[in-house]
Backbone as ProteinMPNN parsed JSONL, in Angstrom:
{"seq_chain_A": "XXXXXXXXXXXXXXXXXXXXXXXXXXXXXXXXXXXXXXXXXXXXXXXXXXXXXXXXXXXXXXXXXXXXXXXX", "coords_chain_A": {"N_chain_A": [[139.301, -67.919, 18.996], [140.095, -71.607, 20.282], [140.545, -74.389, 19.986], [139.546, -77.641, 21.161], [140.188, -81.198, 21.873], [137.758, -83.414, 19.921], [134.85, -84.557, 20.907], [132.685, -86.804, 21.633], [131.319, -86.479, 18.759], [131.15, -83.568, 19.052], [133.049, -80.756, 18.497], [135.079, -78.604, 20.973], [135.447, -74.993, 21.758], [136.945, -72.718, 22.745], [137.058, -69.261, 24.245], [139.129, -66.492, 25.337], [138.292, -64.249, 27.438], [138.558, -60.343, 27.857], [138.981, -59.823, 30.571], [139.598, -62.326, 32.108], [138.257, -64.398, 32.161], [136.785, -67.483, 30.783], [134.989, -68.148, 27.702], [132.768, -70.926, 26.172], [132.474, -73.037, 23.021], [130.368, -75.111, 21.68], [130.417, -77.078, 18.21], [128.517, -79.258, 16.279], [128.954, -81.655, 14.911], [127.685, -83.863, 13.999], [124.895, -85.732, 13.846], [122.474, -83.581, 13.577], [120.413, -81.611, 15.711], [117.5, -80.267, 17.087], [116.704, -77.154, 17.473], [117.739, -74.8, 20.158], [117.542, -72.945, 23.611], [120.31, -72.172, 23.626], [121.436, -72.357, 21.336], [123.385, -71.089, 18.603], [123.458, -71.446, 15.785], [121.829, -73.988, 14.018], [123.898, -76.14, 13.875], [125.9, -74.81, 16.152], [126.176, -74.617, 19.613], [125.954, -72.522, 22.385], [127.849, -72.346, 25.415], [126.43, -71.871, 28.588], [127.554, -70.105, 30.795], [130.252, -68.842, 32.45], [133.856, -69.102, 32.887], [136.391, -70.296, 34.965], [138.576, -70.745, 34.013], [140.671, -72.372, 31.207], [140.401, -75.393, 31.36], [138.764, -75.054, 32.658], [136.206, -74.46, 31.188], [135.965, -76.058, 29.095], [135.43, -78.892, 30.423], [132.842, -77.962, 31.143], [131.767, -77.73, 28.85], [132.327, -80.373, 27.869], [129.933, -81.492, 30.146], [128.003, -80.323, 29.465], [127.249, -81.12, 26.686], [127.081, -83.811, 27.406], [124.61, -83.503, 29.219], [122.949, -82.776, 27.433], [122.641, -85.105, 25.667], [121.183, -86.982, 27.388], [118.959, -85.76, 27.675], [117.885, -86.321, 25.336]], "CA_chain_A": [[138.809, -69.094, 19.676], [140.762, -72.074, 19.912], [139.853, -75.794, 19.171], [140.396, -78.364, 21.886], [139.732, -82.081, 20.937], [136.565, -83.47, 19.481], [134.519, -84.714, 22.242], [131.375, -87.512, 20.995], [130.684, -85.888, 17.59], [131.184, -82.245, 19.173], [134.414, -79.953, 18.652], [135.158, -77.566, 21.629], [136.109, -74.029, 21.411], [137.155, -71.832, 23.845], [138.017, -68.013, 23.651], [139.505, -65.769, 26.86], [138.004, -62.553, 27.538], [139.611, -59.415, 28.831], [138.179, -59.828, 32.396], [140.398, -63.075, 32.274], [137.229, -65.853, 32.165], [136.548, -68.247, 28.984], [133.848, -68.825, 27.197], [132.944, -72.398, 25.507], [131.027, -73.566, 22.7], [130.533, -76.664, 20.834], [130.211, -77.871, 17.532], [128.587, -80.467, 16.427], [129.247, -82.269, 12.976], [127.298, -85.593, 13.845], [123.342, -85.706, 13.586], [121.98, -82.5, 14.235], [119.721, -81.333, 16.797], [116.785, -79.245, 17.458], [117.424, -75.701, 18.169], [117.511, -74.832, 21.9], [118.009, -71.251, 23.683], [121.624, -71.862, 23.819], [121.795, -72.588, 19.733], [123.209, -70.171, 17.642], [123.057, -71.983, 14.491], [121.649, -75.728, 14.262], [124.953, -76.81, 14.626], [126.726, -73.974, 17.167], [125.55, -73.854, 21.013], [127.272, -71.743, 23.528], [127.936, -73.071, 26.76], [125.724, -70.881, 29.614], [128.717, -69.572, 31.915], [132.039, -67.89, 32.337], [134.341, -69.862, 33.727], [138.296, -69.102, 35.308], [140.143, -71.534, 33.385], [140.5, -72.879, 29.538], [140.415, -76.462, 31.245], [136.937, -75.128, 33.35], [135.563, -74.042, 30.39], [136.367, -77.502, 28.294], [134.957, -79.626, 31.158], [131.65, -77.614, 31.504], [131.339, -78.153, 27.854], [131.471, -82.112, 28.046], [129.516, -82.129, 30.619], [127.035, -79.873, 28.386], [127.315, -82.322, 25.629], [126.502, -85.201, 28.201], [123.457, -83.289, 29.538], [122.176, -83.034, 26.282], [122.725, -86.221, 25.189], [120.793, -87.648, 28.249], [118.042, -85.244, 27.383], [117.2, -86.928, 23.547]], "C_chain_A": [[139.84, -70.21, 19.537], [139.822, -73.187, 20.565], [140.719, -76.447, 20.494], [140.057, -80.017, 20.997], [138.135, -82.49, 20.856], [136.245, -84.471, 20.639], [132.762, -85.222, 21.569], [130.626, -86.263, 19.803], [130.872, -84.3, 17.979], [132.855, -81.414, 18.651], [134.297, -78.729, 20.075], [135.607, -76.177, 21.102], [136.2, -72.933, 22.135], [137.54, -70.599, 23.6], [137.814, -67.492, 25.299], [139.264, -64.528, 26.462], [138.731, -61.685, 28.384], [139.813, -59.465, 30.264], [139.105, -61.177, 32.42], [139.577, -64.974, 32.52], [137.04, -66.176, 30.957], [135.01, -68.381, 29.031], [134.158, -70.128, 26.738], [132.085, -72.12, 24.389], [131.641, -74.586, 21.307], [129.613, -76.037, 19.666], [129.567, -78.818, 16.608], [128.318, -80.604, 14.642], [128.67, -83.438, 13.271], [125.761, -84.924, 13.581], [122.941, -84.147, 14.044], [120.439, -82.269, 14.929], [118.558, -79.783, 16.676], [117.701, -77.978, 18.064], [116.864, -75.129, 19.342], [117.678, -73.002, 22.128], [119.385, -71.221, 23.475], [121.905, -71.741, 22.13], [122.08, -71.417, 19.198], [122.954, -70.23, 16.168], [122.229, -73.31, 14.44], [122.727, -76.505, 14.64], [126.088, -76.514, 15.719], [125.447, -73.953, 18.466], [126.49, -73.408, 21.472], [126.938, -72.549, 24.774], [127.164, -71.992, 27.867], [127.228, -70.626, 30.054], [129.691, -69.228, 31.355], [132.968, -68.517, 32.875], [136.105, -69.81, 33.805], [139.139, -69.837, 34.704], [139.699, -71.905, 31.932], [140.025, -74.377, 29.889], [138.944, -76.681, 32.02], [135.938, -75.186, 32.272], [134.992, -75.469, 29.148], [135.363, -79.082, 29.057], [133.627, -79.153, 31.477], [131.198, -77.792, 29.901], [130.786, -79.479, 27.413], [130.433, -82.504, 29.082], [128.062, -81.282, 30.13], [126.256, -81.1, 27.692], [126.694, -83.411, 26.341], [124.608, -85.141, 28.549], [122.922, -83.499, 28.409], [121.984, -84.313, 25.359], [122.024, -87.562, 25.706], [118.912, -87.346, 27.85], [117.328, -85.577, 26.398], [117.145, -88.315, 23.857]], "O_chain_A": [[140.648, -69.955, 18.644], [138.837, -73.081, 21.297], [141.854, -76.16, 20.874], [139.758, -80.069, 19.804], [137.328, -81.966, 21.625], [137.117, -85.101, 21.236], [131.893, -84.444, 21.175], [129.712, -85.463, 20.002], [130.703, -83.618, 16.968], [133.761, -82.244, 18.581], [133.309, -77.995, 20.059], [136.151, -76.172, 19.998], [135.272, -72.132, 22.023], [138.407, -70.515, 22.73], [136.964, -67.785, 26.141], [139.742, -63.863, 25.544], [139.379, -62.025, 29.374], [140.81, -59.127, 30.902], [139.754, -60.84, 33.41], [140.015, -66.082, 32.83], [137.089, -65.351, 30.045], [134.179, -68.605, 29.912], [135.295, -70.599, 26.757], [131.171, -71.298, 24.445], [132.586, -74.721, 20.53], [128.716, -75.194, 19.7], [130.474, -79.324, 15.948], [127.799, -79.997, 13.705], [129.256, -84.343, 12.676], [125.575, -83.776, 13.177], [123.358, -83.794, 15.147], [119.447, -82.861, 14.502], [118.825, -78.644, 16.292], [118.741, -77.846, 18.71], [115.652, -74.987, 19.505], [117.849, -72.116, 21.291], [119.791, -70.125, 23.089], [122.713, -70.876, 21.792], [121.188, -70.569, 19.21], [122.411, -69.368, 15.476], [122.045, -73.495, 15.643], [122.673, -77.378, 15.506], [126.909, -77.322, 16.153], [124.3, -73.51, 18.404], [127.665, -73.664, 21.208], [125.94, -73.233, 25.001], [127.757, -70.924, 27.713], [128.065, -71.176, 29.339], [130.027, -69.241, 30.171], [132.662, -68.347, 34.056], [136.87, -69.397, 32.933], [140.356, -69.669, 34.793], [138.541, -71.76, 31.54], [139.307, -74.886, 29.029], [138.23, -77.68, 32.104], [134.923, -75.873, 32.388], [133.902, -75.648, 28.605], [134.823, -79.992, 28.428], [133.039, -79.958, 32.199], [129.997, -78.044, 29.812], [129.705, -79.817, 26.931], [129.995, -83.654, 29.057], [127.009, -81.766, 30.543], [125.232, -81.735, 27.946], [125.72, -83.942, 25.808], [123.718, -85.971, 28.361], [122.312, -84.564, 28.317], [121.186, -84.366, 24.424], [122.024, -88.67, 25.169], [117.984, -88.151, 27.765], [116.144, -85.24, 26.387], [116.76, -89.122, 23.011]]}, "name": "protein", "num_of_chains": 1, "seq": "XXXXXXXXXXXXXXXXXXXXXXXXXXXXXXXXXXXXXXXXXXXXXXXXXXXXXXXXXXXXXXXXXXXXXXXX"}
Protein backbone atom coordinates (compact mmCIF):
# COMPACT_ATOMS: atom_id res chain seq x y z
CA UNK A 1 0.00 0.00 0.00
CA UNK A 2 1.38 3.29 -0.16
CA UNK A 3 0.68 6.46 2.00
CA UNK A 4 -0.33 9.65 0.25
CA UNK A 5 -0.72 12.83 2.47
CA UNK A 6 -2.88 13.15 5.52
CA UNK A 7 -6.09 14.56 4.47
CA UNK A 8 -8.43 16.28 7.76
CA UNK A 9 -7.27 13.80 10.45
CA UNK A 10 -7.34 10.81 7.78
CA UNK A 11 -4.11 9.17 6.10
CA UNK A 12 -4.73 7.76 2.53
CA UNK A 13 -3.54 4.54 1.23
CA UNK A 14 -3.65 3.24 -1.96
CA UNK A 15 -2.53 -0.26 -3.33
CA UNK A 16 -2.62 -1.34 -7.38
CA UNK A 17 -4.03 -4.54 -8.27
CA UNK A 18 -3.03 -6.89 -11.02
CA UNK A 19 -6.03 -5.96 -13.27
CA UNK A 20 -4.26 -2.45 -13.16
CA UNK A 21 -7.17 -0.49 -10.83
CA UNK A 22 -6.40 0.91 -7.12
CA UNK A 23 -7.94 0.48 -4.24
CA UNK A 24 -8.17 3.29 -1.33
CA UNK A 25 -8.57 3.35 2.24
CA UNK A 26 -8.32 5.76 4.98
CA UNK A 27 -7.09 6.07 8.27
CA UNK A 28 -8.16 7.94 10.71
CA UNK A 29 -6.05 8.98 13.88
CA UNK A 30 -8.40 11.94 15.01
CA UNK A 31 -11.74 11.18 17.01
CA UNK A 32 -13.02 8.00 16.10
CA UNK A 33 -16.14 7.03 14.58
CA UNK A 34 -18.88 4.59 14.68
CA UNK A 35 -18.41 1.52 12.72
CA UNK A 36 -20.07 1.59 9.27
CA UNK A 37 -20.25 -1.30 6.46
CA UNK A 38 -17.20 0.06 4.93
CA UNK A 39 -15.13 -0.17 8.53
CA UNK A 40 -12.72 -2.67 8.93
CA UNK A 41 -11.46 -1.71 12.21
CA UNK A 42 -12.84 1.50 14.16
CA UNK A 43 -10.21 3.30 12.73
CA UNK A 44 -9.68 1.56 8.94
CA UNK A 45 -12.56 2.11 6.17
CA UNK A 46 -12.12 1.04 2.65
CA UNK A 47 -13.19 3.20 0.03
CA UNK A 48 -16.34 1.33 -2.07
CA UNK A 49 -14.75 1.24 -5.73
CA UNK A 50 -11.93 0.42 -8.06
CA UNK A 51 -10.73 3.09 -9.66
CA UNK A 52 -7.99 3.56 -12.97
CA UNK A 53 -5.62 5.80 -11.42
CA UNK A 54 -3.55 6.25 -7.93
CA UNK A 55 -4.70 10.04 -8.24
CA UNK A 56 -8.66 8.54 -8.89
CA UNK A 57 -8.35 6.54 -6.11
CA UNK A 58 -6.88 9.50 -3.65
CA UNK A 59 -9.64 11.90 -4.80
CA UNK A 60 -12.56 9.39 -4.24
CA UNK A 61 -11.11 8.98 -0.86
CA UNK A 62 -11.36 12.82 0.13
CA UNK A 63 -14.31 13.03 -1.18
CA UNK A 64 -15.24 9.85 1.12
CA UNK A 65 -13.84 11.59 4.07
CA UNK A 66 -15.99 14.76 3.13
CA UNK A 67 -19.16 12.63 2.76
CA UNK A 68 -18.69 11.36 6.00
CA UNK A 69 -17.91 14.25 7.65
CA UNK A 70 -21.18 15.92 6.35
CA UNK A 71 -22.99 12.87 7.57
CA UNK A 72 -21.99 13.40 11.69
Amino acid sequence: MNESPVYKEHRIHTKSLPSGLWLASIVNFGKRKLVNTDSLTAAVNRVPGEYDSEQEAIQAAKRYIDQREQEN
